[in-house]
C-alpha positions as CSV (number, residue, x, y, z in Angstrom):
1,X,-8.2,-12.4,27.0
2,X,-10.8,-13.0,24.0
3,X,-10.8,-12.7,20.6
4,X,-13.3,-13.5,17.7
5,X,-13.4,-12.5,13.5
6,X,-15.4,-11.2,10.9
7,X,-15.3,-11.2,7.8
8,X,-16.1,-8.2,5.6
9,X,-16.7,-7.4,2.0
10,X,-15.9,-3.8,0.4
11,X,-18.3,-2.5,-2.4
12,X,-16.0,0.2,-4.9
13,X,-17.8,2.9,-5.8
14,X,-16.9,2.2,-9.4
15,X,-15.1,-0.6,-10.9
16,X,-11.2,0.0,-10.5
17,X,-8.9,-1.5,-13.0
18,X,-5.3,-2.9,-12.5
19,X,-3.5,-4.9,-15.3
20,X,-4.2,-7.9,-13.1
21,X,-8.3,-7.2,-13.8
22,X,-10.9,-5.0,-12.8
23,X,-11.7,-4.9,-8.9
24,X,-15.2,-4.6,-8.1
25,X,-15.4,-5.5,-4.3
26,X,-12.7,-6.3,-1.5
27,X,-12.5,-9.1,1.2
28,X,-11.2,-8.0,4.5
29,X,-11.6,-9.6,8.0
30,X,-11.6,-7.6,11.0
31,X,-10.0,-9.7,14.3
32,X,-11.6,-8.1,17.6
33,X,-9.6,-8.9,21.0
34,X,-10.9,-7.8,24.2
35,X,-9.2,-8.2,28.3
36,X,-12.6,-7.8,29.8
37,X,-12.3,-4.0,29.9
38,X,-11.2,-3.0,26.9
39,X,-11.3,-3.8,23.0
40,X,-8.8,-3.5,20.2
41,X,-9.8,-3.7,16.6
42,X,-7.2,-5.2,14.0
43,X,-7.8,-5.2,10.0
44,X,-6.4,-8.3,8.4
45,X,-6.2,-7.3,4.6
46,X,-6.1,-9.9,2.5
47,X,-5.8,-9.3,-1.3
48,X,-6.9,-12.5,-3.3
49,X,-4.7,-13.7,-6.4
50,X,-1.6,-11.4,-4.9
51,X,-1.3,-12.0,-1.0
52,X,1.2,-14.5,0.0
53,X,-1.4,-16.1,2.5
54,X,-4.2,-16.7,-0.2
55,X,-4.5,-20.2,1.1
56,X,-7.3,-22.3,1.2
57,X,-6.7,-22.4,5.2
58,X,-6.9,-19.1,5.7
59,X,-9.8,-18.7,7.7
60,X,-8.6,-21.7,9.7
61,X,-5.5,-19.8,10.7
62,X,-7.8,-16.5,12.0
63,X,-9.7,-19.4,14.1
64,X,-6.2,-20.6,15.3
65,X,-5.4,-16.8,16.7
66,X,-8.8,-16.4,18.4
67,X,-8.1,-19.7,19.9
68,X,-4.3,-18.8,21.4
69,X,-4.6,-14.8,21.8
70,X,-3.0,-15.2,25.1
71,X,0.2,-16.3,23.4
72,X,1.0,-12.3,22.9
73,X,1.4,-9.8,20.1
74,X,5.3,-11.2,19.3
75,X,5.0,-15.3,19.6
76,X,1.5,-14.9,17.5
77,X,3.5,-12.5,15.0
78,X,7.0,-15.0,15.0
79,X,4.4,-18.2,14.6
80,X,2.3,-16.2,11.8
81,X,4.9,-15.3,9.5
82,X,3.4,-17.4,6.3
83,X,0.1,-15.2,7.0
84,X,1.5,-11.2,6.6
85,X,-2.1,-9.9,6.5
86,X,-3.1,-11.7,9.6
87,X,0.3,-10.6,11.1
88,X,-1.0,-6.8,10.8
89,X,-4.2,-7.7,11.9
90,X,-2.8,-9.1,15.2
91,X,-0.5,-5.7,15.6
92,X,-2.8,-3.8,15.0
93,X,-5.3,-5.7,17.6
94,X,-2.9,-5.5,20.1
95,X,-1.7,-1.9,19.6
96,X,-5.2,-0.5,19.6
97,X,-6.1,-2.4,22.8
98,X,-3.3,-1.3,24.8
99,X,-3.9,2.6,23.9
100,X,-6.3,5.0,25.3
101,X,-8.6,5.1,22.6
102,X,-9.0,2.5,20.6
103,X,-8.5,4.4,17.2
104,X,-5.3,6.3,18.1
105,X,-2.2,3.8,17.8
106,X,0.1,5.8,17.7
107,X,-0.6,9.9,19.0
108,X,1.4,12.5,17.2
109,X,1.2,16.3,16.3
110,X,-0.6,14.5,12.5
111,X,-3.4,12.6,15.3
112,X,-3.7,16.1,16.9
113,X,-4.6,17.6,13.3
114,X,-1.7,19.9,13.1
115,X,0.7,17.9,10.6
116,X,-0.7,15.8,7.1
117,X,1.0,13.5,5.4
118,X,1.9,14.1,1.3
119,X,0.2,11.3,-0.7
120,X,-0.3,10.9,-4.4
121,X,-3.4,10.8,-6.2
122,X,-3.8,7.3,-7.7
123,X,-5.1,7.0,-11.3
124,X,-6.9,4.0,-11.7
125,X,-6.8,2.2,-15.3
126,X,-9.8,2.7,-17.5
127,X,-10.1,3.8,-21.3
128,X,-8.4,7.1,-22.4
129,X,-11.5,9.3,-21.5
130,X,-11.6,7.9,-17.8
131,X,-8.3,8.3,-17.3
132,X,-7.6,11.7,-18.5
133,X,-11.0,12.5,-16.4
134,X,-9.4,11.0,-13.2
135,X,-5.9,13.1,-13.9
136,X,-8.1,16.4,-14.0
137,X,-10.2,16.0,-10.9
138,X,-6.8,15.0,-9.1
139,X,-4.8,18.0,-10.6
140,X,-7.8,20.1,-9.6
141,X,-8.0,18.6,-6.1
142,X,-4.8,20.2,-5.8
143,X,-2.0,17.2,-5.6
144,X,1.3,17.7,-7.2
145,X,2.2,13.8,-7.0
146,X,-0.1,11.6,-9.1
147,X,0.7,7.6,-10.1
148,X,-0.6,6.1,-13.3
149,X,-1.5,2.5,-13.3
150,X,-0.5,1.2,-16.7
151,X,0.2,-2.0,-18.7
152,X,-3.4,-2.8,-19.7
153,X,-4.5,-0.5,-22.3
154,X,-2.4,0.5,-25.3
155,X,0.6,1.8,-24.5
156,X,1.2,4.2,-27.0
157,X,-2.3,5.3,-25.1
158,X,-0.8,5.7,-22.2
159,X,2.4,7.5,-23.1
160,X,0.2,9.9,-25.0
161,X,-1.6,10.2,-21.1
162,X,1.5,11.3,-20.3
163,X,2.6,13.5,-23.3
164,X,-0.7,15.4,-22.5
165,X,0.6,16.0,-18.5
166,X,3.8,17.2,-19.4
167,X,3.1,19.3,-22.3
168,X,0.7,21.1,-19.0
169,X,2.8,20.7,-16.4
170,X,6.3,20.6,-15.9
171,X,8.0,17.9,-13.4
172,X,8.6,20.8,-10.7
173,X,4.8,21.0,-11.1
174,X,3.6,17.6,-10.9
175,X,5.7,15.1,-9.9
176,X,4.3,11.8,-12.0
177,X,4.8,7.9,-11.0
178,X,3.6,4.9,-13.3
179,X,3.2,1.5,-12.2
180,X,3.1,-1.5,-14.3
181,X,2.0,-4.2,-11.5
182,X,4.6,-6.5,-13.2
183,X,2.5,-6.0,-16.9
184,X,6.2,-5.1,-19.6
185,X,8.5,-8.7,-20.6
186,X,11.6,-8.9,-19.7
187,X,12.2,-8.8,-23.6
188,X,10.5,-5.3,-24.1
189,X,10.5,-3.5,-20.7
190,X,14.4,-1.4,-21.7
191,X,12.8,-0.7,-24.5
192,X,9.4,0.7,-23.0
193,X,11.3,2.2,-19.6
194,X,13.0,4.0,-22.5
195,X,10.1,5.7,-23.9
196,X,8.7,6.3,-20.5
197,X,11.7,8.3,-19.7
198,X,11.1,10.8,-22.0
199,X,8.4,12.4,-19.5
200,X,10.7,13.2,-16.5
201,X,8.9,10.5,-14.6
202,X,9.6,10.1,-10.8
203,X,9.9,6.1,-11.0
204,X,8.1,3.1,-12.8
205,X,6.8,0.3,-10.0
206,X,7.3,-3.4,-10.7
207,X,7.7,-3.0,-14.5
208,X,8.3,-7.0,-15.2
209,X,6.5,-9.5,-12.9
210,X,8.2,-10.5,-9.8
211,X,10.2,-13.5,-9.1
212,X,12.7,-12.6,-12.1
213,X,15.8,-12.0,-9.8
214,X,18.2,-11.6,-12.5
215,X,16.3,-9.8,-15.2
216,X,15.1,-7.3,-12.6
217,X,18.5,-6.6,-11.6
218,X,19.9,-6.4,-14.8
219,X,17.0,-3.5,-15.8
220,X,17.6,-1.6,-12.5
221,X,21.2,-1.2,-13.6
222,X,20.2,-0.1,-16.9
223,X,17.0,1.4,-16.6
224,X,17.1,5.3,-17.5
225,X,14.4,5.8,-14.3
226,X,14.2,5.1,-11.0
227,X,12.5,1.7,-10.1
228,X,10.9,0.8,-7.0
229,X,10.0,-3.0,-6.2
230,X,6.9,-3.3,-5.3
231,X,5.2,-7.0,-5.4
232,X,8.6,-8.4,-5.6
233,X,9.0,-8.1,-2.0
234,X,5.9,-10.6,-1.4
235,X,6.1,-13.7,-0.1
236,X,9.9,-13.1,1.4
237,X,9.4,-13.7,4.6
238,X,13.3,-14.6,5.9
239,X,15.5,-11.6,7.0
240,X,18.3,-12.7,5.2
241,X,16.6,-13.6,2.1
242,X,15.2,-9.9,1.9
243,X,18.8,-8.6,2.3
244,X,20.1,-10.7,-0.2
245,X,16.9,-9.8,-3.0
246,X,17.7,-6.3,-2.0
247,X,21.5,-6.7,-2.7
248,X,21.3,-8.6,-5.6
249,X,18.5,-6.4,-7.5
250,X,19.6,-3.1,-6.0
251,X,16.6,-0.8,-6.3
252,X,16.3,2.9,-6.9
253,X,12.9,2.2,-4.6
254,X,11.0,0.1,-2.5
255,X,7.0,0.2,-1.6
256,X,6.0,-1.0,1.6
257,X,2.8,-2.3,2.0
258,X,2.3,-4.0,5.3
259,X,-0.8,-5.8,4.8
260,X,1.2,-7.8,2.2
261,X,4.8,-7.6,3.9
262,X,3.8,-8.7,7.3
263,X,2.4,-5.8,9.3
264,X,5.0,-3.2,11.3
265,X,7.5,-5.6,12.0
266,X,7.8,-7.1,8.7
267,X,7.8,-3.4,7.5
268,X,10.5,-2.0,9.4
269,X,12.8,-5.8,8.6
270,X,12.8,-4.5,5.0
271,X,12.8,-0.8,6.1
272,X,16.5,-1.3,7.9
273,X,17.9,-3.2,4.8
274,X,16.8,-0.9,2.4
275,X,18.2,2.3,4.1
276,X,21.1,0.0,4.8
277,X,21.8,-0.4,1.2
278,X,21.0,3.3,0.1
279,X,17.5,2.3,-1.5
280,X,14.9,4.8,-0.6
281,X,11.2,4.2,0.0
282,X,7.7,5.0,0.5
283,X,4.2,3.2,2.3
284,X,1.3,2.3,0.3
285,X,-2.0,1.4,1.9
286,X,-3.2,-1.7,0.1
287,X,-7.1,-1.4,-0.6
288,X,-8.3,-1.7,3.3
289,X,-11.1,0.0,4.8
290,X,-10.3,2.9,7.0
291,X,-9.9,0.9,10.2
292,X,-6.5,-0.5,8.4
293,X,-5.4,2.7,6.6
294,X,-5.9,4.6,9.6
295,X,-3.1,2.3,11.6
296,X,-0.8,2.3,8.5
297,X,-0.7,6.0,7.8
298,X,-0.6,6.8,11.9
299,X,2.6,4.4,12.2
300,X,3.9,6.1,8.5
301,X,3.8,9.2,10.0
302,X,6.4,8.6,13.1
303,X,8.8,7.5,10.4
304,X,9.0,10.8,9.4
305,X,9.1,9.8,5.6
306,X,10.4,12.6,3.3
307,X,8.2,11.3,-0.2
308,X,4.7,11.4,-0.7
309,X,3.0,8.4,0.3
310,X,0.5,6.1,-1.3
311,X,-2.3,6.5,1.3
312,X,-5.4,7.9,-0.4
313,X,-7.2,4.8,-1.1
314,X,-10.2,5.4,1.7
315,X,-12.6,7.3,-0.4
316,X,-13.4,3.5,-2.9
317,X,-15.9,2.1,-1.3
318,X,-19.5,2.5,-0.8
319,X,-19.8,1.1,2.4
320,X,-16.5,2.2,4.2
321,X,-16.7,3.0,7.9
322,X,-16.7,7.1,8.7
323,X,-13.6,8.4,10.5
324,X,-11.2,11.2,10.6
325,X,-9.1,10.5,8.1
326,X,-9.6,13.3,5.3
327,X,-7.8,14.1,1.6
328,X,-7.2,17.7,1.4
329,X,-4.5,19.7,-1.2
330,X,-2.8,16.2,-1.8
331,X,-2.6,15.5,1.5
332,X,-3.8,13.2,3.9
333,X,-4.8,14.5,7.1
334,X,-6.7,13.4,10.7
335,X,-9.5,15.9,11.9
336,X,-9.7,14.8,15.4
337,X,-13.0,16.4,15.9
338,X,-14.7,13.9,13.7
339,X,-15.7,10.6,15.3
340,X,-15.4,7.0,14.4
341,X,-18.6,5.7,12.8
342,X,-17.4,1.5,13.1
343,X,-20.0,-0.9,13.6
344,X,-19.8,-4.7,13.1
């Protein structure tokens, strides 16, 4: 068996703010494998300033996997477990080579084009006029499950976003999710989660920054809406550490991203312990190209999740690879009579 790398850079279509700055391209490195016959295609998707394995070695590492391939999907993924984004690549890899076509991981009545997948439409941060632009066109797009990102303009700005959804549409209309990517104090976040609450919000993501064990915990038991940890589970990497940040901070909700959690595997580890402890979830894509999102919302769909999903994020880029995947009525959906346009 063989295997080689590539590294890859993303253009957005438009700048795309986050409280953590304003993305304007992605890095993402593509790990090829071949046994002579037969090729699979993996997406390693790193996220700079917020991956655990933004290291200064981590090209190194993808040279180390090229170089001991033969060592097999699970020692490469047990040996790789400081590098999550490399771990999905290797999955990933693997999974696609051993399947008929290289594209179809994991066949299902949503790969045969005759189930979709409920997402939400993602409102990227921006001043008042962008923003309230962006919630039209997904309203009229026809989703019922949109997610703010907030914490990095005015926040009486953005609950006045918010005011202006509700006072259109009710919550049995539009379900709405905020996420603060860690932006609210522990000081002042009761205090905002409080004024949030007043428009029948579905749940606020990551409203202080991670690492804050205690404060989290003590704002999930008084928060008046649901939170979901989101970059709080980065960077945990032992199974019984997860179960005992779980336990201790006992979420209303997790987000699973597997390019950041460790791929599959890693995914399903924090999967078990959360439906273990009664904590419900969903699966977010985290900015890859197609190749990656078409894996991760594939694999989402044979867990038969009952909330929409955060999958939508294939439409950013200008230079994106063509592929089945499509956004229709706030949903995503595979029309398996398009082809695969992927050349490296």
């Amino acid at each position: 068996m063989t295997a080689d790398y590539k590294k890859y850079i993303l253009k957005f279509k438009r700048p795309s703010g986050t409280s953590r700055g304003v993305l304007t391209e992605k890095e993402t490195w593509f790990l090829k494998i071949s046994d002579g016959n037969n090729f699979g295609i993996g997406e390693c998707g790193i996220l700079r300033s917020l991956s655990y394995d933004d290291r200064p070695d981590y090209e190194d590492k993808l040279k180390w996997v090229c170089e001991n391939i033969n060592m097999g999907r699970e020692m490469l993924w047990e040996e790789l477990r400081e590098f999550p984004s490399i771990q999905f690549g290797v999955e990933m890899a693997f999974q696609s080579l051993s399947s008929q076509d290289p594209f179809l991981l994991f066949p299902s009545e949503f790969t045969a084009g005759k189930k979709a997948i409920p997402i939400n439409g993602l409102i990227w941060m921006g001043d008042k006029a962008f923003m309230k632009r962006q919630i039209s066109e997904k309203i009229e797009a026809g989703f019922n499950c949109i997610k703010l990102k907030i914490g990095a303009i005015d926040f009486e700005t953005e609950l006045e976003l918010l005011k202006s959804i509700r006072s259109n549409f009710s919550e049995k209309e539009i379900e709405l999710r905020v996420d603060a990517n860690g932006a609210f104090s522990p000081q002042d976040a009761l205090e905002k989660l409080e004024a949030l609450s007043n428009f029948q919000l579905h749940s606020i993501e990551q409203p202080i920054k991670p690492g804050q064990i205690e404060e989290m915990a003590d704002l999930c038991k008084k928060t008046p809406l649901p939170i979901a940890l989101d970059e709080e589970l980065i960077g945990v990497i032992d199974v019984t550490e997860k179960e005992k940040l779980i336990q201790i901070i006992n979420p209303q909700y997790a987000i699973f991203k597997p390019s950041l959690i460790g791929g599959f595997k890693g995914t399903g580890e924090w999967k078990d312990i959360c439906e273990n402890n009664d904590v419900d979830w969903w699966i977010t894509s985290a900015l890859e190209s197609n190749i990656g999102l078409n894996a991760i919302a594939q694999w989402t769909y044979t867990l038969n999740p009952d909330l929409p999903q955060g999958l939508g994020t294939g439409g950013l880029y200008t230079n994106n690879f063509e592929s089945p995947l499509e956004v229709k009525m706030g949903e995503i959906q595979y029309n398996s009579s398009k082809d695969w346009e992927f050349n490296l």
